[in-house]
VOBA-1610 file (N, C-alpha, C; in pm, whole numbers, padded with zeros to 5 digits, always signed):
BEGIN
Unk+06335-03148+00803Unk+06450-03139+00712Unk+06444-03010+00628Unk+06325-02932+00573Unk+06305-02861+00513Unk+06323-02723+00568Unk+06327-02708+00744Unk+06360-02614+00791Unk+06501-02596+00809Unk+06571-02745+00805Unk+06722-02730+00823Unk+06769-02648+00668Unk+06731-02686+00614Unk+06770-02690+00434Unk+06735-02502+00420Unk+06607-02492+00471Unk+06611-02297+00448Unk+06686-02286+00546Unk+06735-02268+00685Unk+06796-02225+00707Unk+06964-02234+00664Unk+07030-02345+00578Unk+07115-02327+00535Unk+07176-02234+00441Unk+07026-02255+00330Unk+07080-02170+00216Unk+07043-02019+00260Unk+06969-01954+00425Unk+07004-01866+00394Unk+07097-01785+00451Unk+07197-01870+00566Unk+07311-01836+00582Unk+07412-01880+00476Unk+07378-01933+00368Unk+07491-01936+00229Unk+07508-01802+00213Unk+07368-01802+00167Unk+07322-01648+00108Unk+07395-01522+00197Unk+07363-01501+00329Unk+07401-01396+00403Unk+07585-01417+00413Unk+07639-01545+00400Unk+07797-01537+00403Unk+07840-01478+00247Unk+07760-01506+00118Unk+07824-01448-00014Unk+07751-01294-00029Unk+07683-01236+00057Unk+07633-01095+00051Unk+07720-01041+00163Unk+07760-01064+00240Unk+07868-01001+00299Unk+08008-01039+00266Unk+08031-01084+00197Unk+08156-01117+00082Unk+08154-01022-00002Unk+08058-00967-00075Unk+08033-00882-00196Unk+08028-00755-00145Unk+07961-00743+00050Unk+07973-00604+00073Unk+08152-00544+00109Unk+08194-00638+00185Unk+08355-00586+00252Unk+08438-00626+00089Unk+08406-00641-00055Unk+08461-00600-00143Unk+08430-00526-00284Unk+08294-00494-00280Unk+08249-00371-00361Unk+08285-00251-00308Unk+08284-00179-00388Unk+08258+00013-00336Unk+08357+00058-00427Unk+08387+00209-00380Unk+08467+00274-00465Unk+08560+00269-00476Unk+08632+00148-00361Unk+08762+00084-00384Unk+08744-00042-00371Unk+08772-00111-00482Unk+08782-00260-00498Unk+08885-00330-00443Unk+08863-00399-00335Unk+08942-00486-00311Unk+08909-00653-00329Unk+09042-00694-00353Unk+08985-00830-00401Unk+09025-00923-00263Unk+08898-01026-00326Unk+08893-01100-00230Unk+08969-01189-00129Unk+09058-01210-00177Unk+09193-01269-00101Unk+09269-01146-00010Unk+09274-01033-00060Unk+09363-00937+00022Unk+09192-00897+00205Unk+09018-00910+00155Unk+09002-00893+00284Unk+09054-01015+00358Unk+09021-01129+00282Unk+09066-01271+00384Unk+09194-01240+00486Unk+09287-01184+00437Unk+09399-01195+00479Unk+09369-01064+00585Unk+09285-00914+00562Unk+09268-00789+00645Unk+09201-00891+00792Unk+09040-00983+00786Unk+08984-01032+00838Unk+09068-01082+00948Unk+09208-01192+00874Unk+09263-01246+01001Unk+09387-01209+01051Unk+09389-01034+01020Unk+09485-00980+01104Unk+09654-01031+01032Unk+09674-01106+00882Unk+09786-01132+00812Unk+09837-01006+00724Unk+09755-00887+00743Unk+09812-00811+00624Unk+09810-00674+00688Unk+09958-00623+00675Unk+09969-00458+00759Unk+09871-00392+00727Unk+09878-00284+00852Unk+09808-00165+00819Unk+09834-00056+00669Unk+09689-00068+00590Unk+09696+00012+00506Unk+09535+00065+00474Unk+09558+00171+00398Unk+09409+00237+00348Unk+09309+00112+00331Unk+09287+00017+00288Unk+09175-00069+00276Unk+09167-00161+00369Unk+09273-00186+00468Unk+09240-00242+00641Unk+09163-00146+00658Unk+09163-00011+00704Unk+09079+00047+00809Unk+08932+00047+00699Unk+08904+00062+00554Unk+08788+00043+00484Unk+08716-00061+00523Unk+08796-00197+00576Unk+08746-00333+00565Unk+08620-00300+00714Unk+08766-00253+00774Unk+08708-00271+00944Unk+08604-00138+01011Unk+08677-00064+00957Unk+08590+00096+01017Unk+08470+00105+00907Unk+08435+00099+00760Unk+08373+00136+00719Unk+08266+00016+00698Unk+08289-00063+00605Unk+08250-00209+00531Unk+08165-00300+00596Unk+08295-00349+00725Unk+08236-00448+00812Unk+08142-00417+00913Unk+08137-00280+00961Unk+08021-00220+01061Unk+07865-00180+01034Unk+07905-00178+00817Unk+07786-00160+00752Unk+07717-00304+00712Unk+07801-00405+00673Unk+07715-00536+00708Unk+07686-00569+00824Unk+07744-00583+00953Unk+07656-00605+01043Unk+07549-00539+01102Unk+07524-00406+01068Unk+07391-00275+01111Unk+07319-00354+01008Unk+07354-00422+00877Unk+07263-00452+00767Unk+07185-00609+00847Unk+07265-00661+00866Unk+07245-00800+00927Unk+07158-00789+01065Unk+07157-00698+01142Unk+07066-00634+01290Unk+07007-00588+01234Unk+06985-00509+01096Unk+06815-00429+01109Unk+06758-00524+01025Unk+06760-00593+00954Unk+06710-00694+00844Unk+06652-00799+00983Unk+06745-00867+01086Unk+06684-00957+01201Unk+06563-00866+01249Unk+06606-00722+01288Unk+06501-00680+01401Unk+06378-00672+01358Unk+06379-00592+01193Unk+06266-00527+01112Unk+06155-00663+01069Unk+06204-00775+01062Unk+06182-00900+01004Unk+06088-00943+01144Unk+06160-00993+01221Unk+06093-01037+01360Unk+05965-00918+01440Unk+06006-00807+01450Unk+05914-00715+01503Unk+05781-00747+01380Unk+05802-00699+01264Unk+05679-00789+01170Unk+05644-00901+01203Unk+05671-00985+01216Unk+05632-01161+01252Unk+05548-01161+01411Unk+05573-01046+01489Unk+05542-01041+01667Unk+05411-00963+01595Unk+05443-00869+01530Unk+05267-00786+01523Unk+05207-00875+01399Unk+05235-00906+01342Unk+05152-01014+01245Unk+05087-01120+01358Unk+05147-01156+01433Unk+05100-01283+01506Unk+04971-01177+01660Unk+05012-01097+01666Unk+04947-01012+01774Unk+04807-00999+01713Unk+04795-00926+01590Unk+04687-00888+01547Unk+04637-00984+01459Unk+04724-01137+01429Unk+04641-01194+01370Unk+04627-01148+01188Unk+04708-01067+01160Unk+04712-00947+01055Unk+04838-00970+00920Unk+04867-01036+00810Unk+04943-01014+00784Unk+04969-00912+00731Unk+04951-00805+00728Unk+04989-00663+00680Unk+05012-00570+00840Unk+05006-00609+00971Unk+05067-00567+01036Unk+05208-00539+01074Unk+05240-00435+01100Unk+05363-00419+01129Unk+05411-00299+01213Unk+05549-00292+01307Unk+05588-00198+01388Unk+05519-00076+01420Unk+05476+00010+01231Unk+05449+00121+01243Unk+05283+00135+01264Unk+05197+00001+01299Unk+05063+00036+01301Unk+05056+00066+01448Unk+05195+00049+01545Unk+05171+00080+01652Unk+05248+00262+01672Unk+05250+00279+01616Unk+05353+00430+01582Unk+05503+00438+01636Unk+05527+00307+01639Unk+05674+00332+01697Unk+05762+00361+01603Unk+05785+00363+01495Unk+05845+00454+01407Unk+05807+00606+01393Unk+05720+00604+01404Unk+05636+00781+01385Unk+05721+00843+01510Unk+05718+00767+01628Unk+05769+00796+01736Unk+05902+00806+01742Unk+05975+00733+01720Unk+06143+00776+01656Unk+06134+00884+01571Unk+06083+00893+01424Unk+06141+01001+01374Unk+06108+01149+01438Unk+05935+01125+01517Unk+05959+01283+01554Unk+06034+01285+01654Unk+06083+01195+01712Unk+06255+01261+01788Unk+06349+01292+01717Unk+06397+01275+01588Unk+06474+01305+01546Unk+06433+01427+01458Unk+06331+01438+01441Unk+06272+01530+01346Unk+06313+01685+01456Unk+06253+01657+01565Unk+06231+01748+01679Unk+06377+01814+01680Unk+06498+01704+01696Unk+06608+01729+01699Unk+06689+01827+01574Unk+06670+01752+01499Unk+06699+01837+01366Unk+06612+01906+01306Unk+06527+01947+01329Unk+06419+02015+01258Unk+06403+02177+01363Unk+06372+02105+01445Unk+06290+02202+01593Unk+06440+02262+01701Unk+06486+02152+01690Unk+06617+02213+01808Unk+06693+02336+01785Unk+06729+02414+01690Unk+06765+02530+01690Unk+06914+02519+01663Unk+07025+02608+01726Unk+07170+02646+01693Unk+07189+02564+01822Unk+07149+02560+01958Unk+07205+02485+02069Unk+07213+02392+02051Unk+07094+02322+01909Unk+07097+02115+01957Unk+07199+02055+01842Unk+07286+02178+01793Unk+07402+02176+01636Unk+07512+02065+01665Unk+07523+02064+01758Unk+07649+01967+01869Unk+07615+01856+01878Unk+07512+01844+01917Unk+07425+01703+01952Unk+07366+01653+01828Unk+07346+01675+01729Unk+07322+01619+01547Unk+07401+01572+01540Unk+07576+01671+01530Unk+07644+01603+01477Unk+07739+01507+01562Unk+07736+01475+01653Unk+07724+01380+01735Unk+07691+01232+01675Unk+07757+01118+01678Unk+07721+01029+01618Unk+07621+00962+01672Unk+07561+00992+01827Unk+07480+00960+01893Unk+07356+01021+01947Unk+07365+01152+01886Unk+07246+01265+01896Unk+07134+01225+01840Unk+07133+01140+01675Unk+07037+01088+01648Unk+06940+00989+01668Unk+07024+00919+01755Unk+07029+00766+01822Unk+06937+00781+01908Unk+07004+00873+02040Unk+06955+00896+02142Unk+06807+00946+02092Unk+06825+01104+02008Unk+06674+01110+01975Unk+06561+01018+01964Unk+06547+00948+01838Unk+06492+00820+01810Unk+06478+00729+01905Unk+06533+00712+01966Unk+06560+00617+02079Unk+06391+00633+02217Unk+06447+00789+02251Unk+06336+00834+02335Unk+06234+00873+02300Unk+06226+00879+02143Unk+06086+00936+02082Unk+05973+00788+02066Unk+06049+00685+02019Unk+06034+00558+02034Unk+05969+00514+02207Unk+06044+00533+02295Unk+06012+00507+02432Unk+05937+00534+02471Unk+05840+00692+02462Unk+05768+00749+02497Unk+05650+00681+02441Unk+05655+00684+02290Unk+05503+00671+02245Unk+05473+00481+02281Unk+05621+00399+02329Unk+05643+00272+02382Unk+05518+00262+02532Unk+05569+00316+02616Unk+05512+00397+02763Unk+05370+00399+02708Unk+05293+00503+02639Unk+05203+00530+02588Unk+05122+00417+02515Unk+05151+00346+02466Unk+05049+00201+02404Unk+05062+00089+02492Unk+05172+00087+02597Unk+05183+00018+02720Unk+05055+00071+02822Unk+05061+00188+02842Unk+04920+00234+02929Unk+04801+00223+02828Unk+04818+00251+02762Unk+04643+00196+02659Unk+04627+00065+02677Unk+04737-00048+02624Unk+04742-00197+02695Unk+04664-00220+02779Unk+04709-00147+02879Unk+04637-00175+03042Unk+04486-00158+03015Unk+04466-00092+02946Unk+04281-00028+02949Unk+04218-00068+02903Unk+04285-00141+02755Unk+04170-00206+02640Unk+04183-00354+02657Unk+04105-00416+02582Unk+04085-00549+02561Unk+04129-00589+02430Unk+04096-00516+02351Unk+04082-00561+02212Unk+04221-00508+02137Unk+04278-00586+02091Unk+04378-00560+01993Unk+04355-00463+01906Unk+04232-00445+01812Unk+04179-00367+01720Unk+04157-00204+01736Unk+04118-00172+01896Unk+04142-00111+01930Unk+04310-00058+01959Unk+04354-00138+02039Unk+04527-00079+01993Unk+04557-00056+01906Unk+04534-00104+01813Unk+04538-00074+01667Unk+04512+00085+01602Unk+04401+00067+01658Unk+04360+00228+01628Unk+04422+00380+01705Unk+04448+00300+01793Unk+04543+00422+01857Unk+04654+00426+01804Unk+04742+00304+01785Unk+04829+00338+01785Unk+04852+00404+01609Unk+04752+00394+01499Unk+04776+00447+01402Unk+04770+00549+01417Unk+04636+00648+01517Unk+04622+00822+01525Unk+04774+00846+01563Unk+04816+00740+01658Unk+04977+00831+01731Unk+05050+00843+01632Unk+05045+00746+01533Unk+05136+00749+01405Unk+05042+00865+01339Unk+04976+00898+01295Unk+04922+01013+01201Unk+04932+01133+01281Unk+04946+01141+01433Unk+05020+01283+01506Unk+05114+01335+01496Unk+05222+01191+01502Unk+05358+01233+01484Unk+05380+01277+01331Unk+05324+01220+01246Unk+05329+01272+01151Unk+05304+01402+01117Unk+05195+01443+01167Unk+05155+01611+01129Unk+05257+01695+01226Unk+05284+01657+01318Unk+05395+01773+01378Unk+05515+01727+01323Unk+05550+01664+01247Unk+05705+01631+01179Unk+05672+01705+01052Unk+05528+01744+01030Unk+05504+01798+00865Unk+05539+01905+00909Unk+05466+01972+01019Unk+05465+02137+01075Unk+05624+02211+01130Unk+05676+02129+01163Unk+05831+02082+01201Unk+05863+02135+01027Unk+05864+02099+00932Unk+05925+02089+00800Unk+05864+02238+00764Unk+05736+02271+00759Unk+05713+02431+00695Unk+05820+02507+00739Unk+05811+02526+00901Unk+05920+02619+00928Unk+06035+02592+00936Unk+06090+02509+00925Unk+06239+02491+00939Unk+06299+02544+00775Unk+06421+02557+00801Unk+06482+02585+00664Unk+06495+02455+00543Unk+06534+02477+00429Unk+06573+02378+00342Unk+06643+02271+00318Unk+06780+02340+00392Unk+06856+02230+00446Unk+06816+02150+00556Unk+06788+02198+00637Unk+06730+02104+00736Unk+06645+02023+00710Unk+06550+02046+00647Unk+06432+01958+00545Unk+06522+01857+00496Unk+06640+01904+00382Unk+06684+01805+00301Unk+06774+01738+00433Unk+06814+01742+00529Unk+06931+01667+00564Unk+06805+01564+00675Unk+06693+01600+00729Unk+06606+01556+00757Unk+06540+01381+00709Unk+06496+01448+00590Unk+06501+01375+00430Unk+06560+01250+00419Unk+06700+01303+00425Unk+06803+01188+00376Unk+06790+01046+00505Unk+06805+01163+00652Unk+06771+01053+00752Unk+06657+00965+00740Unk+06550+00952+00705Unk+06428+00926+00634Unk+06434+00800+00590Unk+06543+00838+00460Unk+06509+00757+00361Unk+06608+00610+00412Unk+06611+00618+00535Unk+06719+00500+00576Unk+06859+00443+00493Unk+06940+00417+00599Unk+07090+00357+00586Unk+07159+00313+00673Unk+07254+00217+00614Unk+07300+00145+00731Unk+07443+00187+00743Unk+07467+00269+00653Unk+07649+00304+00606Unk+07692+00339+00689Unk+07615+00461+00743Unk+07725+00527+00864Unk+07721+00488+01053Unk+07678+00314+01012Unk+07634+00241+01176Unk+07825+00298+01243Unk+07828+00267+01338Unk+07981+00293+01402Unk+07986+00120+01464Unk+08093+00079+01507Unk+08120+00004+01645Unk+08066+00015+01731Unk+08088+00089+01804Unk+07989+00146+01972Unk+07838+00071+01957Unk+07748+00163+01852Unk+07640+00133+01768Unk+07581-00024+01783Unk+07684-00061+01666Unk+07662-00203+01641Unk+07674-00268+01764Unk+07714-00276+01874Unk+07734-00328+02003Unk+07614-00323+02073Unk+07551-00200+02062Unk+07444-00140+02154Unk+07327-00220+02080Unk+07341-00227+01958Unk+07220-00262+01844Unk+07231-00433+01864Unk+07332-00495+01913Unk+07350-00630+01886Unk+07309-00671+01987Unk+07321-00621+02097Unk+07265-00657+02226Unk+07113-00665+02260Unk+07045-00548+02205Unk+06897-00522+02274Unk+06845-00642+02059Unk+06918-00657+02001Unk+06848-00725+01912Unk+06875-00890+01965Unk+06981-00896+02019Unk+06963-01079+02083Unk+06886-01078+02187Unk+06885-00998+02277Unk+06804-01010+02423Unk+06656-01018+02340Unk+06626-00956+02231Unk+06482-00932+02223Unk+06419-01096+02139Unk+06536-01112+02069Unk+06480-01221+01944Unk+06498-01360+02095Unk+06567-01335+02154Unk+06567-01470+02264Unk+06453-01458+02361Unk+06392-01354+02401Unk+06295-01359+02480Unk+06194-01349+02416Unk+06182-01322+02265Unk+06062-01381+02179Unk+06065-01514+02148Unk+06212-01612+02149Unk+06203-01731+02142Unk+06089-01804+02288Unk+06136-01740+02379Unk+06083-01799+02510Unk+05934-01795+02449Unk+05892-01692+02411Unk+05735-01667+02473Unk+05671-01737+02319Unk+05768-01869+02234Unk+05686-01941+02130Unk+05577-02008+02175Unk+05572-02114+02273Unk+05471-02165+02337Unk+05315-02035+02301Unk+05335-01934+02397Unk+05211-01845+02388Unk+05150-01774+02256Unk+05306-01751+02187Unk+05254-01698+02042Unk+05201-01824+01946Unk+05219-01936+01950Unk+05181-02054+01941Unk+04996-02030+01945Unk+04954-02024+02073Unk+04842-02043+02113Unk+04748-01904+02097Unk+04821-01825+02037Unk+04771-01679+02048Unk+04737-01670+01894Unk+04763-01765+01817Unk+04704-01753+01696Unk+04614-01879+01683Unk+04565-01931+01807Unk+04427-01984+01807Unk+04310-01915+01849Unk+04331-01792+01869Unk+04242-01672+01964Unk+04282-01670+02109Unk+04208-01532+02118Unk+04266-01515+02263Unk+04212-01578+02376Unk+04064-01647+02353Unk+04017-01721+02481Unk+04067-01868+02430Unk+04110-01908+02355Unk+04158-02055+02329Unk+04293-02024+02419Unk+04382-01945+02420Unk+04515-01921+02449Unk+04486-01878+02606Unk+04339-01834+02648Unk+04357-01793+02832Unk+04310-01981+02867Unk+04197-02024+02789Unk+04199-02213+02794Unk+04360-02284+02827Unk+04455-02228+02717Unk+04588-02334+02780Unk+04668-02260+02862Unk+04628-02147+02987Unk+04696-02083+03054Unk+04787-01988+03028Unk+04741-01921+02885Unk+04866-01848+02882Unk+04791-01720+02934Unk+04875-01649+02998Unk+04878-01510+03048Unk+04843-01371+02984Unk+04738-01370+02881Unk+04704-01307+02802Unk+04741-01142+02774Unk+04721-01106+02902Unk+04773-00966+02920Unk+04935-00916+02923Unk+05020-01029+03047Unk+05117-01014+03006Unk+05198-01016+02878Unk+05155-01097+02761Unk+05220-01127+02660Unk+05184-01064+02613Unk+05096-00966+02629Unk+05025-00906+02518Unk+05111-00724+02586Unk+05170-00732+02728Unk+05253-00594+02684Unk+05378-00628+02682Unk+05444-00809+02684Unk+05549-00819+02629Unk+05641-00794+02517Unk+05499-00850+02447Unk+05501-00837+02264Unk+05555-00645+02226Unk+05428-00546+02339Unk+05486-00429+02309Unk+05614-00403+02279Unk+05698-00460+02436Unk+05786-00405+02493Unk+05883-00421+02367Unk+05860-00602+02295Unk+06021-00617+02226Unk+05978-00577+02086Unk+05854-00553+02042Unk+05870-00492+01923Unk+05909-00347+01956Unk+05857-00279+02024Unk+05957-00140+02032Unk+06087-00135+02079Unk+06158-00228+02125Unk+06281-00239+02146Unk+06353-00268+01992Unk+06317-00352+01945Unk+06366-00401+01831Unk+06352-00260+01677Unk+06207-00192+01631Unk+06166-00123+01635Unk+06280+00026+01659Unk+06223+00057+01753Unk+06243+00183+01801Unk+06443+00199+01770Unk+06511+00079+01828Unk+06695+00053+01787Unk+06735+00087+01665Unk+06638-00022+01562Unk+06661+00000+01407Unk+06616+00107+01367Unk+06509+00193+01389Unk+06515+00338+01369Unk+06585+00443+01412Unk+06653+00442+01513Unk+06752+00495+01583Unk+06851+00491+01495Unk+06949+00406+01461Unk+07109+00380+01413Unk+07069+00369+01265Unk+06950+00288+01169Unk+06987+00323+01041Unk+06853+00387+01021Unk+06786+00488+01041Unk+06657+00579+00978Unk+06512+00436+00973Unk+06406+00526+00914Unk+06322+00486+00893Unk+06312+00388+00787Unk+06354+00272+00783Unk+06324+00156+00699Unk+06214+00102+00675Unk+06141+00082+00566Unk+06001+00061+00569Unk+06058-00086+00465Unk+05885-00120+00504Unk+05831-00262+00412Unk+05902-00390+00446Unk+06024-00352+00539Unk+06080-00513+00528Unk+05989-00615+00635Unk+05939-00520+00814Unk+05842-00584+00860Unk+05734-00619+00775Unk+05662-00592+00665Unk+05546-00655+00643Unk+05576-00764+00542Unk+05698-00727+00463Unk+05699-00826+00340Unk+05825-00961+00386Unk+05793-00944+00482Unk+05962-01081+00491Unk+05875-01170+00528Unk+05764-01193+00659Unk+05683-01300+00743Unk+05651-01400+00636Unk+05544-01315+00531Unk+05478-01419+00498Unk+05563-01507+00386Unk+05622-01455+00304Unk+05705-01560+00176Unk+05738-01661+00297Unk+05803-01647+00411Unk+05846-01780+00460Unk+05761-01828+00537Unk+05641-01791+00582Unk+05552-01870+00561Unk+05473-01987+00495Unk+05500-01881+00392Unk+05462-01967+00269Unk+05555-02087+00203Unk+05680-02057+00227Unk+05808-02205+00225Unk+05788-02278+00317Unk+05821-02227+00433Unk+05807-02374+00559Unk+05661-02389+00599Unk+05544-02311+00554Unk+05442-02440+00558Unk+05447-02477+00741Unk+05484-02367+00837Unk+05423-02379+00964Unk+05424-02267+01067Unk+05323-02291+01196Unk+05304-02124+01252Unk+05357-02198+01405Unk+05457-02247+01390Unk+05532-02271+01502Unk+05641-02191+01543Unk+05622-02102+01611Unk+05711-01986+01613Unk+05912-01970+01672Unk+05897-02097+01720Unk+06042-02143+01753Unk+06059-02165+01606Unk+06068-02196+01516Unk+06080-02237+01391Unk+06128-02105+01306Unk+05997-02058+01275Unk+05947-01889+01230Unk+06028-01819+01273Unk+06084-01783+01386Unk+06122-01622+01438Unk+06274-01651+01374Unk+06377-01781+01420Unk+06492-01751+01333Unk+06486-01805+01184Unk+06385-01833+01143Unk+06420-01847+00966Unk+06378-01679+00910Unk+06266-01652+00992Unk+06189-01467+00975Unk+06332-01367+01010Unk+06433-01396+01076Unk+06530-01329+01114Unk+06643-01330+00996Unk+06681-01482+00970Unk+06787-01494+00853Unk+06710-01436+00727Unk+06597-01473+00704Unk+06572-01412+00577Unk+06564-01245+00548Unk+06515-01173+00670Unk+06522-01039+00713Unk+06670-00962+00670Unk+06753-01093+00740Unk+06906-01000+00717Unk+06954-01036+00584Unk+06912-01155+00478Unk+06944-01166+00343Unk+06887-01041+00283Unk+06740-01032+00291Unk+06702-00951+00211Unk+06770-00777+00204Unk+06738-00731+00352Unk+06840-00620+00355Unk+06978-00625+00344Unk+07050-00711+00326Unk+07184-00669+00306Unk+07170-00689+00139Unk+07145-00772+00059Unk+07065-00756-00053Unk+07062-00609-00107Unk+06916-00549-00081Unk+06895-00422-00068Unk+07015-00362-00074Unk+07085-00340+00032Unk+07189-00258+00039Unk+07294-00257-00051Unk+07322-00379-00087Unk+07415-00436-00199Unk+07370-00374-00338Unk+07261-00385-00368Unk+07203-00316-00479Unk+07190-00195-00465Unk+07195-00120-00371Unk+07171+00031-00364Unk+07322+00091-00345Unk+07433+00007-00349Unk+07515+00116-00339Unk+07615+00065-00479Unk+07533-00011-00574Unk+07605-00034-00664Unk+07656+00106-00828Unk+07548+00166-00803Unk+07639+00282-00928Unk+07661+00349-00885Unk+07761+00394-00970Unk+07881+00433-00936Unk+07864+00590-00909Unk+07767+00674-00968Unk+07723+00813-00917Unk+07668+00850-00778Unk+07622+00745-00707Unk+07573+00788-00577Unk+07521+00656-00527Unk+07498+00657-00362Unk+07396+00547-00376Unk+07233+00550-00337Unk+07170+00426-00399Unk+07052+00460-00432Unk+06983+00439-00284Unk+06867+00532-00227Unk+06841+00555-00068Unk+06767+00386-00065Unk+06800+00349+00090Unk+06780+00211+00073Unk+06631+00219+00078Unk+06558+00267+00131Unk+06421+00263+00154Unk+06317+00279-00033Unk+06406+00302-00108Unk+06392+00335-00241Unk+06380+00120-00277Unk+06511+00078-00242Unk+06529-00084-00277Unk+06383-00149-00205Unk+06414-00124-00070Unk+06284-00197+00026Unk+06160-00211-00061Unk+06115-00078-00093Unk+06001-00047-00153Unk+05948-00136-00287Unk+06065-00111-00355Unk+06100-00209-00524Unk+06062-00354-00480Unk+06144-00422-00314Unk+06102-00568-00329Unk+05994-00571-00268Unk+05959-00510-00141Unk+05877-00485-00061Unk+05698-00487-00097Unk+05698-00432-00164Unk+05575-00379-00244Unk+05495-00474-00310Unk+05592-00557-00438Unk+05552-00674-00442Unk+05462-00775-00391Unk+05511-00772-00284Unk+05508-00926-00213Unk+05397-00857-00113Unk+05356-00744-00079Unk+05281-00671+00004Unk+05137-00717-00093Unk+05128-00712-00247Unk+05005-00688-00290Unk+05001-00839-00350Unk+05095-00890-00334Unk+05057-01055-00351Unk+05001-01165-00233Unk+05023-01068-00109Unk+04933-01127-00016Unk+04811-01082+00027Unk+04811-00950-00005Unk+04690-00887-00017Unk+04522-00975-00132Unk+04627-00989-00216Unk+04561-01067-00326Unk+04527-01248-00304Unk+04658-01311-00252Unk+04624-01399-00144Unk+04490-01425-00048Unk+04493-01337-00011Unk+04359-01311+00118Unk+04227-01302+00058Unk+04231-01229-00058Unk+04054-01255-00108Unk+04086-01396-00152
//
């Protein structure tokens, strides 16, 4: 009953935060005139196309990276056994941005077309993600030990990092700052197309992590307790790769580098529902993922001078709850 009950209130929650997003901003519309944009009763005017082109494409990128960022945490928490694991201990973020870094930083006057491209960045991220994906997939194959993946995959994250630093000496200022801004993550400028592409590889991934509950189940009894009830140790173990960098590698692609929401969403609901049954876990870890970031977002684009970079909000709740489980553990 207690899992029905969180999951209610936190689709309450996610229906009155996307209420507040398609009618805050710098044009207020009130709430009865979107009802009426929503079901197609009210002509075309300036705050129809706000509702639909701008508003509604930024809550749902908010609602897909809050699911993906949330669940990819909950798959490497349960992998390594780790609650402070997350996406980037495997460098698949490091790996997106130096594609995009590469792109905007390194690409020159020819790659000017392809930036501003609503899909230049995408694509970047996308394959920078894939590659270093490929790359901890063949280490997979070689090692045994999780701990060891671990360790690789942080140097790949501290590589990409130093050539995204070396990338920044020489490039110009602007490029730095427009760099920067991609960085600091957002979901504002998701498109349609986007959200389609993002909605797809985020259900295929959260459903074929539903499948493999049974093994993640048994995979947090150790790994020879879990080869004892037949599970397939190796395969799941470059499954797990595959959909956290799918999930991962998407949400860095379309809204930037979002930090803290994989590590800080798992455990609070842990700590409410009180079980490591992962059919359970992955969609309450998902709804609460997309409360909290659309949240976030809601608060970051509230004054009225600018809005505040979301990875700035993440951090504020994020952080928290990072050193209260830390503290937890001793």
């Amino acid at each position: 009953m207690k899992y029905l009950i969180f999951y209610v209130v936190c689709l309450a929650l996610l229906g009155g935060l996307c209420v507040f997003h398609l009618v805050w901003g710098a044009v207020h519309i009130p709430v009865g005139e979107v009802w009426q944009i929503l079901w197609g009763k009210a002509p075309e005017s300036t705050h129809h196309d706000i509702i639909w082109q701008i508003r509604l494409p930024r809550a749902v990128a908010g609602i897909l990276a809050g699911c993906s960022l949330a669940v990819s945490g909950l798959l490497m928490q349960t992998f390594f056994q780790n609650p402070l694991a997350e996406p980037s201990v495997l460098g698949l973020s490091s790996g997106a941005s130096l594609g995009v870094a590469i792109l905007r930083l390194g690409g020159g006057v020819s790659m000017l077309a392809m930036t501003q491209n609503i899909w230049g960045t995408a694509i970047s991220a996308m394959l920078g993600a894939s590659l270093v994906m490929l790359l901890m997939l063949g280490v997979a194959t070689k090692v045994k030990s999780p701990n060891t993946l671990l360790l690789v995959g942080i140097m790949v994250g501290n590589f990409a990092y130093a050539f995204i630093s070396l990338l920044q000496h020489f490039s110009s200022p602007e490029a730095v700052m427009d760099f920067w801004r991609w960085s600091m993550g957002s979901v504002a400028s998701v498109t349609w197309e986007q959200n389609v592409v993002f909605a797809w590889i985020v259900f295929v991934s959260l459903g074929a992590s539903l499948m493999l509950s049974y093994s993640l189940n048994g995979w947090l009894l150790g790994e020879q307790y879990a080869r004892s009830m037949g599970i397939a140790v190796r395969q799941v173990r470059l499954l797990l790769i595959v959909w956290v960098s799918l999930l991962a590698g998407v949400t860095t692609a379309f809204c930037g580098a979002i930090g803290f929401l994989g590590l800080a969403i798992p455990a609070p609901v842990l700590a409410i529902l009180r079980t490591s049954r992962h059919e359970i876990l992955l969609p309450a870890v998902a709804l609460a993922g997309a409360v909290v970031l659309l949240f976030c977002d809601a608060v970051a684009k509230l004054p009225a001078q600018g809005a505040i970079p979301l990875n700035v909000m993440t951090a504020l709740i994020g952080s928290p709850v990072i050193v209260w489980v830390i503290l937890g553990r001793r």
